[in-house]
N, C-alpha and C positions, 0 to 999 in steps of 0.2 A: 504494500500500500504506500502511496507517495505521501509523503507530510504535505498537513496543510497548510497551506499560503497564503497570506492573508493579503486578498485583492485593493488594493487603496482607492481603484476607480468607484468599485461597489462599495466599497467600506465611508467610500464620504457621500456617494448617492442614501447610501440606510440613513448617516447621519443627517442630512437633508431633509431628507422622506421626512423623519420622525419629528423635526424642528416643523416643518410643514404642517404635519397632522396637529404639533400644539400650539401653533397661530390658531389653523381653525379652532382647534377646541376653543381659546381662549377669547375669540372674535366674539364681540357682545351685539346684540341688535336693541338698539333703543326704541320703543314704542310713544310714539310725541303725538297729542289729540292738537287738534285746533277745531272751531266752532264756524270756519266756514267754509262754502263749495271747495273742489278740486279747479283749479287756475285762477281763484283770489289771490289778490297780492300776497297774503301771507301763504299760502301755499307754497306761489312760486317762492319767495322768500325762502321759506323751510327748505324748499327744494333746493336751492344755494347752500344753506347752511346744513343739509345734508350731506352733500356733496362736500363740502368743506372739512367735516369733521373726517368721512371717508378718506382723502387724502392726506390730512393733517396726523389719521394714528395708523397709516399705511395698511387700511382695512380695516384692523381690529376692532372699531368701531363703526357699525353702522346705523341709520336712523331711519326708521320705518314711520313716515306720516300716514298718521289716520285724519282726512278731514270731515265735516259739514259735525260734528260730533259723533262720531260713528263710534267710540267707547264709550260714550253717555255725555247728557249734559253737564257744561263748564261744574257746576254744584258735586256732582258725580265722580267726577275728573277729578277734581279735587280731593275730595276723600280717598279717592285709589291712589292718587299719585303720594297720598300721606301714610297710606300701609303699604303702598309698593306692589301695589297690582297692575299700576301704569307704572312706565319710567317716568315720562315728560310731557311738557302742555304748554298753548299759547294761548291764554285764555285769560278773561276778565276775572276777578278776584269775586269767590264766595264768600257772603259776608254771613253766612249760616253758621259757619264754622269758628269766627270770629267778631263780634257785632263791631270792633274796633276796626275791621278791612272796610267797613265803611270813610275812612278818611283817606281814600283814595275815591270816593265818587264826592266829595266835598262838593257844592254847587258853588261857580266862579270866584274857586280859590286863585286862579291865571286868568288875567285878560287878554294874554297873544302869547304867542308859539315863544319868545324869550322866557316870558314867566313860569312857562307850563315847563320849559326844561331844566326852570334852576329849582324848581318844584321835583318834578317826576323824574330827572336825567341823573346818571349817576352820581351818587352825593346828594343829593336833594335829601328834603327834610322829610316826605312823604315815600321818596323811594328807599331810603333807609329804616323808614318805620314800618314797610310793608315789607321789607327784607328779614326784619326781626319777626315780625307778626307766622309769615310762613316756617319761617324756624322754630318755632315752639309748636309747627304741626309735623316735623320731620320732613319738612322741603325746602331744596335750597335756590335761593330767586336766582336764577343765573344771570336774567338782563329784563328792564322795562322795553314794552314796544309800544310807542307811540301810536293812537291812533286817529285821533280828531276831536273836538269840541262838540257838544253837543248843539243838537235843536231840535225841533216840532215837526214831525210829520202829521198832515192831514188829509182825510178824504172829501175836505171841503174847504170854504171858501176862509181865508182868516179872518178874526174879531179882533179889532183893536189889537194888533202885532205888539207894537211896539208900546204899550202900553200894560203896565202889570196889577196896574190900580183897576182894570177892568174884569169882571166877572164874564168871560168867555162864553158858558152857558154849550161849553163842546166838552164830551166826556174822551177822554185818552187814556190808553193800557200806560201801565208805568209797571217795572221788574216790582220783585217781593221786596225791593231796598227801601226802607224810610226816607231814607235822603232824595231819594226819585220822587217818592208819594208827593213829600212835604212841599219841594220846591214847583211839582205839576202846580198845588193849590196856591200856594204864592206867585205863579204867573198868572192866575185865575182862570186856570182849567178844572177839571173836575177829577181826580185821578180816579182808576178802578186796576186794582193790581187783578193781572193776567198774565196766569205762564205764556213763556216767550214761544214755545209749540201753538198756544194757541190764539195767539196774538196776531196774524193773518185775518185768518176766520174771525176773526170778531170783529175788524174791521172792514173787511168784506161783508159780513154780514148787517152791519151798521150796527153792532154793539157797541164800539165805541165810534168816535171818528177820525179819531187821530193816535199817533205813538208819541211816547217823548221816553227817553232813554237812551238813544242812538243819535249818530250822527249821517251825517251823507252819506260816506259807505255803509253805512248798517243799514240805510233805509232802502238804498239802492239796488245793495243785496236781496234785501228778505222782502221789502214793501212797496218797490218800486209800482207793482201794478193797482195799488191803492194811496197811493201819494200824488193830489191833486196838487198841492203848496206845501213848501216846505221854509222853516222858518229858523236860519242859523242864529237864534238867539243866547249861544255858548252856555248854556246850562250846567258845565260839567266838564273836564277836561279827563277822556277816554285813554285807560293805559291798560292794555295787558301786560301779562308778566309771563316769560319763560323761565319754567320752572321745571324742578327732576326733583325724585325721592334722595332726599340725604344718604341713605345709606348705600343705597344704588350708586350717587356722587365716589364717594369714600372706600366702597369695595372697585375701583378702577386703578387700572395699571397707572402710578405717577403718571408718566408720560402722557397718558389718553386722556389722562382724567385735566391738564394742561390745556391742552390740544384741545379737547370739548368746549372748557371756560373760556381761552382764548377765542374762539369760533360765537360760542355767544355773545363776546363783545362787539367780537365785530357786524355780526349782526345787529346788535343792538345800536351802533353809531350808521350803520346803511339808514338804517328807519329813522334816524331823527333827522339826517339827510332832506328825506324824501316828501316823511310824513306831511307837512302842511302844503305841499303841492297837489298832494293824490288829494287831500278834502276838496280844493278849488275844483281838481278833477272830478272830483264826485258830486260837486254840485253841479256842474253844468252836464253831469251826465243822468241827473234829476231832470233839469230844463230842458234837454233834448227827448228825452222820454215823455216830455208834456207836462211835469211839473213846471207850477209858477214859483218863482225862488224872491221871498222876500226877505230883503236883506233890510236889516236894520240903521238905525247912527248910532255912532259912538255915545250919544246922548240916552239915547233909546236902552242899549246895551248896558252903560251905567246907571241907568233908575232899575231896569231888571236886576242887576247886580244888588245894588245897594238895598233894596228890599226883600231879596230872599238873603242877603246875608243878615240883615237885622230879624228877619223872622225863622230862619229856617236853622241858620248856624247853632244856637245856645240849644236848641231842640234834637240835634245830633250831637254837641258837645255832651247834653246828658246822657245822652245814649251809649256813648261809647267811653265816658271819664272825662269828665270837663278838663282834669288838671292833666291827663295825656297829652286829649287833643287837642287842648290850648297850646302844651308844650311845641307839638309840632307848626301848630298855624304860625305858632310866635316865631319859629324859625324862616320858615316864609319869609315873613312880614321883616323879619331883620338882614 
């Protein structure tokens, strides 16, 4: 029998082979929800920052987008991505979970796209305090995304727009958030909370007449075929937050787990880029669809302001700890 010889060309293909097989093993696939259609901007987005993370951990990680909520509504999301049934999400903040996440729907805490980002941008007083807020649910905020200001979707004609001392006499769906309710009855609409499922149909059906919660692209999204006037009266400065389960974060190869964060920033600085031009966009793609787009004055826009902040504010401050959320408005403000 000839002794055996130990092949070097085979002997470093095994060792290949087997480093091979434990990439794969080791390759994780991220499961990321977001709340709207397949080719909305945040899709395509993800779809970049998919791609990015993919080449940034040289495979090892990849990112599996589910859109329009196809793992459950944003509320749902939530809760999984905090036991770790989701990994990640781009989605508006449930305030079920925290009555305190309500000081990211403040109503016109920012008057322009400057304020909202020393506000909501990283470092800001409200993106730090919703940074903290998801950590005490075992998720970690990776990056705010900017989305728009709010205003009033109607399926009818407007009452005294610009005017908040007016009792409207138009009933409009508003999300299960106080802060939504409060500020509808302070512009003197009539609110009537109605899940966001079935907040179409109610307005199609002339249950209510109008939305107020969203802004341009949210109306243009979901309500477009029932949006006769729309009215950007900045009710609310709109931020999602990308986010992943903590320990999903923490069980990651150093390196990926870099690579990922890094990828979120940059993400996260695309969208503040972009964000106030896609709302202009999306207003005029109201107005092409045959919405009428009333735009307000700055006059108009300050009396709205100045009177949901004197009615609406101290009535959330109770709600969530006056001496919190003072803490943070005061930071704003300074």
């Amino acid at each position: 029998m000839k002794p055996f010889r130990f092949n070097k060309t085979l002997g470093a293909a095994l060792v290949a082979g087997a480093m091979s097989l434990t990439a794969v093993a080791e390759a994780a696939t991220l499961k990321i929800s977001h709340i709207r259609p397949q080719g909305a901007i945040v899709d395509l987005e993800l779809k970049d920052f998919a791609a990015n993370v993919d080449k940034a951990t040289e495979g090892d990680v990849k990112v599996k987008i589910f859109a329009a909520s196809a793992l459950g509504d944003y509320t749902t999301v939530q809760e999984r991505i905090s036991v770790g049934a989701v990994d990640m999400a781009v989605q508006p903040a449930a305030t079920a979970a925290s009555r305190q996440m309500q000081i990211t729907y403040f109503p016109y805490v920012a008057a322009n796209w400057e304020q909202a980002k020393v506000a909501y941008g990283p470092g800001g007083a409200i993106y730090e305090a919703m940074k903290g807020l998801y950590a005490k649910q075992d998720i970690t905020m990776l990056a705010a995304y900017p989305v728009y200001f709010g205003g009033v979707a109607l399926n009818t004609d407007a009452v005294s727009p610009g005017n908040p001392n007016v009792d409207k006499g138009i009933k409009v769906r508003v999300p299960g958030i106080k802060s939504f309710q409060l500020t509808s009855d302070s512009l003197g609409y009539i609110s009537s909370p109605i899940p966001f499922s079935e907040a179409f149909t109610a307005v199609q059906t002339g249950v209510v007449d109008g939305v107020i919660g969203s802004g341009a692209e949210g109306y243009y999204a979901s309500f477009r075929d029932v949006t006769k006037t729309y009215i950007p009266v900045n009710t609310h400065f709109e931020a999602w937050y990308m986010l992943i389960n903590s320990e999903t974060l923490a069980d990651m190869d150093a390196d990926d787990r870099e690579a990922l964060i890094k990828a979120a920033k940059e993400f996260e600085a695309k969208r503040w880029e972009r964000a106030e031009s896609d709302q202009s966009d999306y207003e005029q793609k109201l107005a092409e669809y045959g919405a009428t787009i009333v735009k307000l004055s700055d006059d108009e826009l300050a009396a709205a302001a100045k009177k949901v902040r004197a009615e609406v504010w101290p009535k959330i401050l109770d709600d969530i700890g006056a001496e919190w959320g003072q803490g943070v408005l005061d930071q704003i403000a300074n």
